[in-house]
DRENDO-1510 file (C-alpha; in Angstrom, 1 decimal, always signed):
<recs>
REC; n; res; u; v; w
REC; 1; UNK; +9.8; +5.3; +7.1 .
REC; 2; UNK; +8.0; +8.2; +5.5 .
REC; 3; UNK; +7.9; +10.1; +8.6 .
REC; 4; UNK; +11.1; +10.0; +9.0 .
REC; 5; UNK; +11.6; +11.9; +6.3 .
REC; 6; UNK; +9.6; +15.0; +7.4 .
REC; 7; UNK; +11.5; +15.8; +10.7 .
REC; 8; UNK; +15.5; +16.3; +11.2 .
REC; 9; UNK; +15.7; +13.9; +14.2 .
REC; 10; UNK; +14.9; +10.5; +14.4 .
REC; 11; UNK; +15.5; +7.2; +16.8 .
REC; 12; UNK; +14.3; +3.8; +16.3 .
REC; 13; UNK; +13.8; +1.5; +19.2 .
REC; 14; UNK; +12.9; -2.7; +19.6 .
REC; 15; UNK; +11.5; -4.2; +22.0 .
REC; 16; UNK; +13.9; -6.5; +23.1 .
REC; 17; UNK; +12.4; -10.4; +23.4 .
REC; 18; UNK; +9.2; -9.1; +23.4 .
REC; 19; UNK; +7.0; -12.2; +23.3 .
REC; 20; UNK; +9.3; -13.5; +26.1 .
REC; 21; UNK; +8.7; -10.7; +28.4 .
REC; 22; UNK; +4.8; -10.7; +27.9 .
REC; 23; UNK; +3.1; -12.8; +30.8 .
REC; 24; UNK; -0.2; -15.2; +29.7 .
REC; 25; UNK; -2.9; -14.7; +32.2 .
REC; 26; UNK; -2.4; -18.0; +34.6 .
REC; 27; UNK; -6.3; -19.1; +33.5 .
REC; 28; UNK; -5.1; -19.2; +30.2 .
REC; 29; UNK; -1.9; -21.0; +30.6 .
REC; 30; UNK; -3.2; -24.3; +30.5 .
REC; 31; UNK; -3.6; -23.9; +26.8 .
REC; 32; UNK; -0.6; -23.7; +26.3 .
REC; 33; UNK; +1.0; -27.2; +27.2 .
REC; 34; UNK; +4.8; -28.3; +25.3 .
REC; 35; UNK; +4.9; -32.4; +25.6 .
REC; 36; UNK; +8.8; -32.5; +25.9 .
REC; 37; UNK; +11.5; -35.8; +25.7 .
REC; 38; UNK; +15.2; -35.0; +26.3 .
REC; 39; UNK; +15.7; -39.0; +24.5 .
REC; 40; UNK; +13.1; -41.5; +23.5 .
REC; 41; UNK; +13.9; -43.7; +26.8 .
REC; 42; UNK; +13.3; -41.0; +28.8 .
REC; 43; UNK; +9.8; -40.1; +30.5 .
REC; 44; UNK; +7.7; -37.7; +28.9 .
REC; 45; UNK; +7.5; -34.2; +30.1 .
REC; 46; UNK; +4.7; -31.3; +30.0 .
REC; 47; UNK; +5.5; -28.0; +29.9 .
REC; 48; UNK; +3.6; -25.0; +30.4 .
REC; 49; UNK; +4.3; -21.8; +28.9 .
REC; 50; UNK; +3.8; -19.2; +31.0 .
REC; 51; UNK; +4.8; -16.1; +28.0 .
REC; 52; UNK; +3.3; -15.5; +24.6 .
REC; 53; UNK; +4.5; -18.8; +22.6 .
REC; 54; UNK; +6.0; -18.2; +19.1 .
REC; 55; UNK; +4.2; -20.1; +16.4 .
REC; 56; UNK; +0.9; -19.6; +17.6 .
REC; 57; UNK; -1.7; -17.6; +15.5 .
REC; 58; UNK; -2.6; -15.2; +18.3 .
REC; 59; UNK; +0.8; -14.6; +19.5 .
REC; 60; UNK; +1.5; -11.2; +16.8 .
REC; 61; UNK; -2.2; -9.9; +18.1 .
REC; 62; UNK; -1.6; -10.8; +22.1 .
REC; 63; UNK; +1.8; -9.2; +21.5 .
REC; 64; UNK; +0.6; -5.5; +19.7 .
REC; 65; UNK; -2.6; -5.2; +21.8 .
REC; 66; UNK; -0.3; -5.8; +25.4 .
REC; 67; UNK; +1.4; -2.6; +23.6 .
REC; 68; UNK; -1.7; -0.6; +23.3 .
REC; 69; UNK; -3.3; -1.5; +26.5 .
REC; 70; UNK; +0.0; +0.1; +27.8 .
REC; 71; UNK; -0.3; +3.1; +25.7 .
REC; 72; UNK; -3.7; +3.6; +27.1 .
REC; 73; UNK; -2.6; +2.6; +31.1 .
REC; 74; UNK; +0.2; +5.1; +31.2 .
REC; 75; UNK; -1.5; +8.2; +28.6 .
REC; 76; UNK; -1.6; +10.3; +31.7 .
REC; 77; UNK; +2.0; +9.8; +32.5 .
REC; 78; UNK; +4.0; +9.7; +29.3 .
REC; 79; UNK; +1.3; +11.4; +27.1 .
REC; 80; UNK; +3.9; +11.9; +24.2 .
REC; 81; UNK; +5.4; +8.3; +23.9 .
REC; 82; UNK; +2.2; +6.8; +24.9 .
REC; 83; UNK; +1.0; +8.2; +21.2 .
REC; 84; UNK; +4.4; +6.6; +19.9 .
REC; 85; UNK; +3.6; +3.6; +20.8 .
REC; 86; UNK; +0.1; +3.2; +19.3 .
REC; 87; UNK; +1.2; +5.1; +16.2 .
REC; 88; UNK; +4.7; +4.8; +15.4 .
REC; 89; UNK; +4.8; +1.0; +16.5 .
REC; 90; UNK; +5.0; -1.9; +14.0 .
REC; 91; UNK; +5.4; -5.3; +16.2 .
REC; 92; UNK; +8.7; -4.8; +18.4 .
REC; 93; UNK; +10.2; -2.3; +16.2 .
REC; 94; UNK; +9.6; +1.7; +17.2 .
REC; 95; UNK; +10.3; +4.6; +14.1 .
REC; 96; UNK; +9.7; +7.8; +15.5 .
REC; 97; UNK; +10.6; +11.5; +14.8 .
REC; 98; UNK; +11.4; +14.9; +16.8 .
REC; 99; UNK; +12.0; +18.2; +16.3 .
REC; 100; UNK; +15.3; +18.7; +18.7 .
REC; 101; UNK; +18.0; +16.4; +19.7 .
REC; 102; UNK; +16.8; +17.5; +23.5 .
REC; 103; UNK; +13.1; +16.3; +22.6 .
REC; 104; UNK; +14.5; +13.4; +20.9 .
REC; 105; UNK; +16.8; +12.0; +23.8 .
REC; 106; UNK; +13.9; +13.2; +26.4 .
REC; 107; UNK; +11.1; +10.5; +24.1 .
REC; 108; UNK; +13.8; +8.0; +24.0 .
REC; 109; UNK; +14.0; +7.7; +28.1 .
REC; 110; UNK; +10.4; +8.2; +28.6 .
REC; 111; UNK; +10.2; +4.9; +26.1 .
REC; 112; UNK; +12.6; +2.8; +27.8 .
REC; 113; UNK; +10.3; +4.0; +31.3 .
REC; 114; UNK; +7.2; +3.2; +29.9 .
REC; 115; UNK; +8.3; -0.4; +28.6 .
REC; 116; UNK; +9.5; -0.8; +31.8 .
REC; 117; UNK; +6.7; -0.5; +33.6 .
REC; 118; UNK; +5.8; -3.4; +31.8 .
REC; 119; UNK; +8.8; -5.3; +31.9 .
REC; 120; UNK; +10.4; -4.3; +28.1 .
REC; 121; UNK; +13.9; -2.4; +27.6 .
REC; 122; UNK; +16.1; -1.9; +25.1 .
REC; 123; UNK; +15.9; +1.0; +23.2 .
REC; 124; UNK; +17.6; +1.4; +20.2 .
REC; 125; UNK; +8.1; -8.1; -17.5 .
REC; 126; UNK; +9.1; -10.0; -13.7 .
REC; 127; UNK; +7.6; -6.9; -11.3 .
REC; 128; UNK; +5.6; -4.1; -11.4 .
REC; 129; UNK; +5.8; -1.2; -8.6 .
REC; 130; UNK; +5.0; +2.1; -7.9 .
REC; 131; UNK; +7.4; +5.6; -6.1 .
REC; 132; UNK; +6.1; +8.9; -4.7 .
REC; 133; UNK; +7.9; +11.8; -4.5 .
REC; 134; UNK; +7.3; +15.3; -2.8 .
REC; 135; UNK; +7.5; +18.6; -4.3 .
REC; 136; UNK; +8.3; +21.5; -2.6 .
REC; 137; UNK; +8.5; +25.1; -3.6 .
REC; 138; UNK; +10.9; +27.4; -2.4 .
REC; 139; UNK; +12.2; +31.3; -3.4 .
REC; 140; UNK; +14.5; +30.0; -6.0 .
REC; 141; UNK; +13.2; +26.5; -7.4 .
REC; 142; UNK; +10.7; +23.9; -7.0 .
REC; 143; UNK; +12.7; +21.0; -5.3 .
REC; 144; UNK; +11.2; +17.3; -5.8 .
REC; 145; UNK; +12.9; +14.4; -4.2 .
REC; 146; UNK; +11.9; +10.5; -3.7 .
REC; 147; UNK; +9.3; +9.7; -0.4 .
REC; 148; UNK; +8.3; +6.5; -0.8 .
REC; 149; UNK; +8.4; +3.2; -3.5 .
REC; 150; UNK; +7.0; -0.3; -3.4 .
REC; 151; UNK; +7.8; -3.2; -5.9 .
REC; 152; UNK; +5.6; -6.7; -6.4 .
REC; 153; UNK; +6.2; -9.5; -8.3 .
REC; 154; UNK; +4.2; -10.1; -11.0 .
REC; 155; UNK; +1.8; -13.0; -11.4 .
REC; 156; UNK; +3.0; -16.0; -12.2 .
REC; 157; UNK; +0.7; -16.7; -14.8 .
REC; 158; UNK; +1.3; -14.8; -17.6 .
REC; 159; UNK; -0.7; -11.4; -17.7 .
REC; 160; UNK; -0.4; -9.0; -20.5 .
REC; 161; UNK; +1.8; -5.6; -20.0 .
REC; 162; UNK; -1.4; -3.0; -19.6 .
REC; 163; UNK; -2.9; -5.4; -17.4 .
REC; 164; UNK; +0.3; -5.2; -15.0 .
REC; 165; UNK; +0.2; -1.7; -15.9 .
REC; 166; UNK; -2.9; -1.0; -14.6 .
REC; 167; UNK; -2.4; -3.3; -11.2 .
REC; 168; UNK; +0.7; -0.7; -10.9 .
REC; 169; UNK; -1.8; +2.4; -11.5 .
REC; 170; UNK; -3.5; +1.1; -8.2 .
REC; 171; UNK; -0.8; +0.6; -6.0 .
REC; 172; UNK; +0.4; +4.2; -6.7 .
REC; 173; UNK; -3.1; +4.9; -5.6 .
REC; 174; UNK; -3.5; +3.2; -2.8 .
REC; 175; UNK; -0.1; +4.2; -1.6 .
REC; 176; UNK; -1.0; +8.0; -2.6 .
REC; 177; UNK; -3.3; +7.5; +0.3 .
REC; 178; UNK; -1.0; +5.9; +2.8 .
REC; 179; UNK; +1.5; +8.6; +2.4 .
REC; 180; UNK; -0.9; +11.6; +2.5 .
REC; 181; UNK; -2.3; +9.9; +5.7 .
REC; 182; UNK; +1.2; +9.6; +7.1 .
REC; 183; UNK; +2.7; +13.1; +6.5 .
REC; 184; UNK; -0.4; +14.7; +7.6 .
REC; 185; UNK; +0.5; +17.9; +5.8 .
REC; 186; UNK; -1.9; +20.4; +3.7 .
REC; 187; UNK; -0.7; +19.2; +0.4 .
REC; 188; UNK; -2.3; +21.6; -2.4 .
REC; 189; UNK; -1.9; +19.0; -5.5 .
REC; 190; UNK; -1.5; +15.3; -5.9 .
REC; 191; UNK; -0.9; +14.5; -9.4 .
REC; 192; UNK; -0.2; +10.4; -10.6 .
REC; 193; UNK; +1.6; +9.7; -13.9 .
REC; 194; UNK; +1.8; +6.6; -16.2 .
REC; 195; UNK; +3.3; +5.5; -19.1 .
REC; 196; UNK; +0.3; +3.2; -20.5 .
REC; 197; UNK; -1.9; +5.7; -22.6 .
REC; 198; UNK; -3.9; +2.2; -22.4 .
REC; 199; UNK; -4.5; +2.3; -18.8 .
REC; 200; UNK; -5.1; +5.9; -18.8 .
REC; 201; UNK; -7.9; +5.7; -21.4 .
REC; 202; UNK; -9.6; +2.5; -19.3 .
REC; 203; UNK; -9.4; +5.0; -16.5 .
REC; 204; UNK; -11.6; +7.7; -18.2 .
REC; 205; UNK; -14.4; +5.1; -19.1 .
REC; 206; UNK; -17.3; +3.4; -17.1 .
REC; 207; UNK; -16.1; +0.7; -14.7 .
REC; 208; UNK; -19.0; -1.3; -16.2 .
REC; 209; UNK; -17.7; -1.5; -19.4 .
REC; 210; UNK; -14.8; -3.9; -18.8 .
REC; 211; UNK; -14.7; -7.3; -17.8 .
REC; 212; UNK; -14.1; -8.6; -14.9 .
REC; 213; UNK; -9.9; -8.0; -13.8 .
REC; 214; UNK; -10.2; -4.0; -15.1 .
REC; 215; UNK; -13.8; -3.7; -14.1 .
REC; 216; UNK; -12.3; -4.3; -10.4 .
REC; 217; UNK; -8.7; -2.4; -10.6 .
REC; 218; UNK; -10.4; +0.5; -12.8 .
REC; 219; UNK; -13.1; +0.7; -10.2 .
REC; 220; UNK; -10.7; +0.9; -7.2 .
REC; 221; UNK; -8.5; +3.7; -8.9 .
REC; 222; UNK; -11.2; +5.7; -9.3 .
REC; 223; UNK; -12.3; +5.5; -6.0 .
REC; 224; UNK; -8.8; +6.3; -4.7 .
REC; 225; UNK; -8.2; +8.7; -6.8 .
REC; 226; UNK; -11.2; +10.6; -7.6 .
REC; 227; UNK; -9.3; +14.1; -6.1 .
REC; 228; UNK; -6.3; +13.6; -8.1 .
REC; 229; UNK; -5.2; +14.5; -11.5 .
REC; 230; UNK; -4.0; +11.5; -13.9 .
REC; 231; UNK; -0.7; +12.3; -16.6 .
REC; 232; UNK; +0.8; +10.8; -19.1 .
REC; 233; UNK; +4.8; +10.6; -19.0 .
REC; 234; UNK; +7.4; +9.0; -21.2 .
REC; 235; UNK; +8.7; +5.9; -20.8 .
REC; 236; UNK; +12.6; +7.6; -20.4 .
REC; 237; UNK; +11.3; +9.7; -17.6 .
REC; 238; UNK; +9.2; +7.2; -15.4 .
REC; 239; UNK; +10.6; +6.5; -12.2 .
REC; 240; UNK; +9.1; +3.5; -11.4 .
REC; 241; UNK; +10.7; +2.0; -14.5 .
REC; 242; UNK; +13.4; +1.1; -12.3 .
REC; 243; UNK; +11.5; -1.1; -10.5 .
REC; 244; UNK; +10.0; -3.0; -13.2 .
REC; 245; UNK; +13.1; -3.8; -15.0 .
REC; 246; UNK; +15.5; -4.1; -12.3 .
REC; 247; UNK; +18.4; -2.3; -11.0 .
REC; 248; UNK; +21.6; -3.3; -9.2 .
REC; 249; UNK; +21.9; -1.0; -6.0 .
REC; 250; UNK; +25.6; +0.4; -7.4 .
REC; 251; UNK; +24.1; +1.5; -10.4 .
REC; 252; UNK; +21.1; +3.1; -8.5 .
REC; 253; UNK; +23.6; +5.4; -6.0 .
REC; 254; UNK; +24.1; +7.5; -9.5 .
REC; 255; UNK; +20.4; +8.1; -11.0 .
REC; 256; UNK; +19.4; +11.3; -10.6 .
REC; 257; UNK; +16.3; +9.9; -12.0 .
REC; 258; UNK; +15.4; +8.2; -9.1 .
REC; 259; UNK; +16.4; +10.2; -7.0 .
REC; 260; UNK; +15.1; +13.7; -7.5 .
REC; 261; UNK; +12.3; +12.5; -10.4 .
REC; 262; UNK; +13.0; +14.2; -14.1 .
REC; 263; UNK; +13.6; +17.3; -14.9 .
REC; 264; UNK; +9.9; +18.6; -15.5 .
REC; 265; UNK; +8.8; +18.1; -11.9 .
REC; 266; UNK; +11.6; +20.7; -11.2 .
REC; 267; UNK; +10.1; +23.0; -13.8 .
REC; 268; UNK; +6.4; +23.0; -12.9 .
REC; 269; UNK; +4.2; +19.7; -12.8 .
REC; 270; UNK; +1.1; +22.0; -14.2 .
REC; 271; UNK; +2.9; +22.7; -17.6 .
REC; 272; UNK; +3.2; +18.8; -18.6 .
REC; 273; UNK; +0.0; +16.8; -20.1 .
REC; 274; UNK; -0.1; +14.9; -22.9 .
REC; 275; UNK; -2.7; +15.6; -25.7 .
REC; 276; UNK; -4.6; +11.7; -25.4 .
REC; 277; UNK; -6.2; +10.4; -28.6 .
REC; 278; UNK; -9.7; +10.1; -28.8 .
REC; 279; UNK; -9.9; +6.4; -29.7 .
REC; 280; UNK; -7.3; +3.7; -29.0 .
REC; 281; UNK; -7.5; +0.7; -31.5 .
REC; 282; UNK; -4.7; -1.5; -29.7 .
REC; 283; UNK; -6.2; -4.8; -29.1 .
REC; 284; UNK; -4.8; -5.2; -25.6 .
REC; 285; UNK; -6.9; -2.1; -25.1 .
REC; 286; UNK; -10.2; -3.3; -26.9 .
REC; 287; UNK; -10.6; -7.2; -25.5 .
REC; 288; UNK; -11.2; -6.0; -22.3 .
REC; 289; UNK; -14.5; -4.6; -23.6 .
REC; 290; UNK; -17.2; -6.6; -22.3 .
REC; 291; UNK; -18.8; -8.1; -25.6 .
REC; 292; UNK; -22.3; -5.8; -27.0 .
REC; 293; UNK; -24.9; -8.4; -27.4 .
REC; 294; UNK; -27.0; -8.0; -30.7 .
REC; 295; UNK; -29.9; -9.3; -31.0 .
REC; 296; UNK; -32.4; -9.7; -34.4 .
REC; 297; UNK; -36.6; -9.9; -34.0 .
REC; 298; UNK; -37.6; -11.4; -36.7 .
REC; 299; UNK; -41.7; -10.6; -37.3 .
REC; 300; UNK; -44.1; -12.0; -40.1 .
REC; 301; UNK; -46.1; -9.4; -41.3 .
REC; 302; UNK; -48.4; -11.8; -43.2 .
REC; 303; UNK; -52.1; -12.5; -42.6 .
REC; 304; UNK; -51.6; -16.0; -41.2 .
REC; 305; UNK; -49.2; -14.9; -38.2 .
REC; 306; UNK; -49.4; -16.8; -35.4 .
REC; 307; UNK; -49.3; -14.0; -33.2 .
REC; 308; UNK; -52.8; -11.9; -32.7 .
REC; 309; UNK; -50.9; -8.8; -30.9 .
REC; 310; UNK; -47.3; -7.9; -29.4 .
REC; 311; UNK; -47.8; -9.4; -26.1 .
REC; 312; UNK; -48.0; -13.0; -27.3 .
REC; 313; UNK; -44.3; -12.3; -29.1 .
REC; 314; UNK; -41.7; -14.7; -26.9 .
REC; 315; UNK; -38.5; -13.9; -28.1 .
REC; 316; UNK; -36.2; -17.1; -27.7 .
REC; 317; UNK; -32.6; -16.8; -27.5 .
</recs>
């Protein structure tokens, strides 16, 4: 879905019955017997499937990999959809772009005549989430609209709001990733914003420091995104605040919010950044400090120690 929006033209195809229309190799078939009765005083009957069964565990991974094997058969002859199908290919369903409604209608036959070969046709404070959006400059302005969003339900045991903050942090990071992998474009700056100062000050300490749930999620962000640049932005102006409160699709035709980001990205995204304090004393920020352990030696300093020198010191604790 990102791709398509990167090119003018685009065409979705599915494969049409596709588990139906993949054979199972006849020394394999065997395992796959269906004990049938039409009533109970009628004889039992064996089947055997002869197609990928539904159901089974293996049947998504038979089903994709009969796809690539066919990409890889038939490179030499359809080069172009041969790609589509390896890359652009997510179970039966095909999301593709082109540059020209010629190129477009030409991919779309050399599909259906590729799947034919192999016996496929038919062409044709609840949630926490995360949206991207792309930034382009032009002569006149700097237009900014929405790419990509992703919303989860939160946990249902009860997690406090930077904690759920922070799991949002990562998906925006992770998905950061999955879209610049995707466009495959030069893009000269990636910046993330959030509207925790919390999470944004456990993101400029030492993983180490935390316990265990930030340790993890503060250790994967970084990792992420070590090459991109971390903002605060207010809560009025956060996109992805539509996601974690909830939105009725009417209401959402209207935002301009949503759909074009706020007003500063329009203005310069270099010009925003919040002055963060130095030291954050909110306890939801503090108890996920890993406790400092202190510890006292207590030494006589008496002729009648017991201890001649250092070494025979044992500290118990």
């Amino acid at each position: 879905m990102i791709l398509f929006q990167k090119h003018e033209f685009v065409f979705i195809a599915d494969v049409r019955m596709m588990y139906r229309q993949i054979l199972i190799h006849p020394d394999q078939r065997d395992l796959q017997i269906m004990v049938w009765k039409e009533s109970p005083d009628q004889p039992t009957k064996a089947y055997q499937m002869n197609t990928i069964t539904y159901g089974t565990t293996s049947a998504p991974y038979l089903a994709a990999r009969t796809l690539n094997q066919l990409a890889d058969d038939e490179n030499d002859t359809f080069p172009d959809v041969s790609f589509i199908v390896q890359f652009d290919c997510y179970m039966d369903d095909i999301l593709t772009v082109s540059n020209s409604l010629e190129n477009t209608k030409e991919l779309q036959t050399q599909l259906v005549q590729l799947l034919g070969r192999r016996g496929f046709a038919d062409a044709s404070t609840a949630a926490y989430g995360a949206a991207i959006y792309l930034q382009y400059p032009s002569s006149e302005s700097k237009s900014t609209y929405m790419l990509y969003s992703k919303s989860c339900v939160a946990p249902i045991n009860p997690v406090t709001i930077p904690r759920l903050e922070l799991c949002a942090a990562l998906l925006l990071s992770q998905m950061t990733q999955r879209v610049i992998k995707a466009l495959n474009l030069t893009i000269s700056a990636v910046v993330l914003y959030s509207d925790s100062t919390i999470v944004l000050a456990w993101m400029k300490k030492p993983p180490q420091e935390f316990k265990t749930f930030v340790y993890h999620r503060v250790t994967a962000i970084q990792e992420l995104a070590k090459d991109f640049v971390w903002r605060h932005v207010q809560s009025e102006e956060n996109m992805a605040d539509f996601i974690s409160r909830g939105v009725t699709p009417d209401s959402l035709q209207s935002e301009n919010l949503w759909w074009n980001g706020p007003s500063f990205l329009r203005n310069g995204i270099e010009n925003l950044e919040l002055s963060m304090p130095d030291t954050i004393k909110d306890n939801d920020f503090i108890c996920e400090f890993k406790q400092s352990e202190k510890y006292a030696l207590l030494t006589n300093s008496g002729c009648d120690s017991d201890f001649n020198d250092l070494s025979q010191i044992v500290i118990i604790i």
